[in-house]
Each structure stands twice: as C-alpha cells, then as structure tokens.
C-alpha positions in Angstrom: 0.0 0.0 0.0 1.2 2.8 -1.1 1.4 6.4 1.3 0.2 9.4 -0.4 1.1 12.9 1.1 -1.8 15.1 2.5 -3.5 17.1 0.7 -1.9 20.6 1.6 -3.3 23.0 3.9 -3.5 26.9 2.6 -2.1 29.2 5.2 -1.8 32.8 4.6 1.3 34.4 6.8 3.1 37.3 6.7 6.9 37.5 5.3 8.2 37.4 8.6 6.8 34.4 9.4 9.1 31.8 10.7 7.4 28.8 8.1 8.5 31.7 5.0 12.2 31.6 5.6 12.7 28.1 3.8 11.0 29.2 1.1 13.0 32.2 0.4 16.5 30.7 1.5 15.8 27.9 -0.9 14.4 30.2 -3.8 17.4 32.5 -3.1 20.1 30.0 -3.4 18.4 28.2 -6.9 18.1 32.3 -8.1 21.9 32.4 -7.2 22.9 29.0 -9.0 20.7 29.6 -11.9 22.2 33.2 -12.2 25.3 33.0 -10.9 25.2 35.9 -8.4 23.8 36.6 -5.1 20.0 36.1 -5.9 19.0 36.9 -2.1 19.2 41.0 -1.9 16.7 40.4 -5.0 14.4 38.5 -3.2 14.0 41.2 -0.5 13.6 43.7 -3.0 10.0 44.9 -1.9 8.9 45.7 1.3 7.2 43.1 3.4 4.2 45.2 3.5 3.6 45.0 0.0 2.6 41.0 0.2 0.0 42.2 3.2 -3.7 42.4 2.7 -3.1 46.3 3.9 -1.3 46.9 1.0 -3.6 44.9 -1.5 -1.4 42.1 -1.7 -0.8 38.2 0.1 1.7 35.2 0.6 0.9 32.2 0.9 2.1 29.2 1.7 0.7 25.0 0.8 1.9 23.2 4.2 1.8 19.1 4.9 2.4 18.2 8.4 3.3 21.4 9.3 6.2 22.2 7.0 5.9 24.5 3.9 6.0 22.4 0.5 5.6 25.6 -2.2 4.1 28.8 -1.7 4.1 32.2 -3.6 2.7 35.6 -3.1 1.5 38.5 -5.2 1.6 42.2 -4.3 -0.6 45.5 -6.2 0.8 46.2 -9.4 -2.2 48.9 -10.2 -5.7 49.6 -9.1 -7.1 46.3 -11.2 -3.6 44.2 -11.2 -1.5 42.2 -8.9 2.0 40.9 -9.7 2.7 37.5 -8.8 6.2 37.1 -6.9 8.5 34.6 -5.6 6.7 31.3 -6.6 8.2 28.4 -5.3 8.3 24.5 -4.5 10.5 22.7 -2.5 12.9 20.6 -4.0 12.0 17.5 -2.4 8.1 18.0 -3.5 8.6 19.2 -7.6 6.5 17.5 -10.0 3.4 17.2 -7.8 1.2 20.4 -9.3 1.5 22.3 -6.0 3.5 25.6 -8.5 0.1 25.4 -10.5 -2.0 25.2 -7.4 -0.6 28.1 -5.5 -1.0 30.0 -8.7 -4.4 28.9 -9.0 -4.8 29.7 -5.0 -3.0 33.4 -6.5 -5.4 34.0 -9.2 -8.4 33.3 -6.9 -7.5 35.6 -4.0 -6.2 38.7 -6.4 -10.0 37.7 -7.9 -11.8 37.9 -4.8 -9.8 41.5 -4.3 -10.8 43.2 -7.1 -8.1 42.6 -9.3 -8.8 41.7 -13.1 -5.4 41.1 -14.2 -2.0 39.2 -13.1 1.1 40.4 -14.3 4.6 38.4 -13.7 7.7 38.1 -14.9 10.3 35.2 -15.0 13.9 34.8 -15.4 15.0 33.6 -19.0 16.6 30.5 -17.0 13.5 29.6 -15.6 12.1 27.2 -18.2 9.9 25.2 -15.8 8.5 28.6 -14.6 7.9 29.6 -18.1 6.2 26.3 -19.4 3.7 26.4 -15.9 2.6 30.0 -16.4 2.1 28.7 -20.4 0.4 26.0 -19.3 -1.9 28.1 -16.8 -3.0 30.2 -19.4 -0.9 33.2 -19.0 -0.5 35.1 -22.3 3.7 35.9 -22.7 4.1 39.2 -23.5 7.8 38.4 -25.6 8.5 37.0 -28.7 8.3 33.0 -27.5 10.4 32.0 -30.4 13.3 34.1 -29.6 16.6 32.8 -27.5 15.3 33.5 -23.9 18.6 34.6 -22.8 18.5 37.4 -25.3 15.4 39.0 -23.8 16.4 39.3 -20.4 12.8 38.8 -18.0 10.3 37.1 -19.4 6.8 39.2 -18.9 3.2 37.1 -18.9 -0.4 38.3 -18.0 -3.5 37.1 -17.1 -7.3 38.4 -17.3 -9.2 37.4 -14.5 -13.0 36.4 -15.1 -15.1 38.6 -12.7 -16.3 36.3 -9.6 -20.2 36.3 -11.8 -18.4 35.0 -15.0 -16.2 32.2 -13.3 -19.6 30.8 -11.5 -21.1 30.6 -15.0 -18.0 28.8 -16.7 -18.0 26.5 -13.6 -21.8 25.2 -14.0 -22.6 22.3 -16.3 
C-alpha cells in the first residue's frame, strides 16, 4: 500500500513568518545558482508590507504536516492588477502540481480582491517557470520563439473572469 502525502493546507502568513524563511533561503540560493550571483538581496527587493492584505497584496504558503512544501505571493501592481512574486516548491516535492495550485490559489484571491489582471515576470533561465505560467493560461508578452537569454525577464499576464463570469463557466 502505497502512502500518499496530504493534501496541503493553505495558510496565509506574513513574510516574517518563521514557516516563509525556507522558502526564500531555498528560492534564493536556486536564483543564485541559476544566475550565478547573489539572488538573495533580489528577493527582499519589496517591502514586506507590500505582500500584506493592507497593501492589497498576500503570501501564501501550501503546508503538509506542518512544513511549507511551495508557496508564492503577489503584491498591487495597479488599481485592477496584482503581480505575482516569488513562486516556489520545494525541491523535495517538484513535479506534484503544487506551483500550479498556488498559482491557481493566486489568481483566486487577487479575484476575490478586485483585481482583473495578473502580471509576472520570470527569469530567462527559468524554463519550468515559463512552461507552468504557459500552461496556466498566462499570455507571454515576448516573442516565445526568440533565445530567452536574449530577452532578459520574461513578462506574462493574465485576465481574470469577474467572480459572476467564473460561477457561469463553472456550472454544467
């Protein structure tokens, strides 16, 4: 008999959250292989505030047992647009969906906010970030045929159905 995980538990938390500094530490260092410098000053960049509900903005984190397993957070980009930041899944727990469900988890809080639109951008060595925003119907917003590396960050968005439109999609 096979063990399956839990299914994981949505907690919302702030930044300084003990259970968030995995998941920037890890993030931090793969930024800083991947790139080859110091990734971690980057991923401090914006204010804690900003991913508070004060500010228009939330993290989140997917938890089994107790221990963070991916999370991800977005902050106000404009009045109708939030801008998705620091998506992540531990290495132990890749190839699971949980990236795709914390965006999902994203997209439905920025919905039940207000927002209409999520922006993001990804690093050109990123392609696993690249194909799950493709994949979750994010629109790229750079020529997809041209060498990644030449283009620097890789922009996507996303219109979000109003909360009336997604009920009617979502009845038979």
């Amino acid at each position: 008999m096979t063990r399956h995980a839990p299914e994981p538990t949505v907690v919302h938390v702030p930044v300084s959250h003990p259970l968030v500094r995995p998941l920037l530490r890890e993030l931090g260092d793969e930024y800083s292989r991947r790139y080859g410098k110091d990734a971690h000053a980057e991923i401090s960049r914006y204010p804690d505030e900003e991913f508070t509900a004060a500010r228009g903005g939330v993290l989140l984190l997917l938890l089994e047992r107790g221990a963070p397993v991916a999370g991800g957070a977005f902050r106000r980009y404009d009045a109708t647009t939030a801008e998705l930041k620091r998506i992540w899944t531990h290495s132990a727990h890749r190839r699971r969906g949980l990236a795709r469900r914390v965006v999902a988890e994203l997209e439905d809080e920025a919905r039940a906010r207000g927002y209409r639109r999520v922006r993001l951008t990804t690093g050109p060595r990123q392609p696993e970030a690249r194909g799950l925003y493709l994949a979750a119907g994010y629109a790229p917003l750079f020529d997809t045929e041209a060498d990644p590396e030449t283009l620097g960050l890789l922009p996507f968005e996303k219109l979000l159905p109003a909360p009336d439109q997604q009920r009617k999609a979502a009845r038979p």
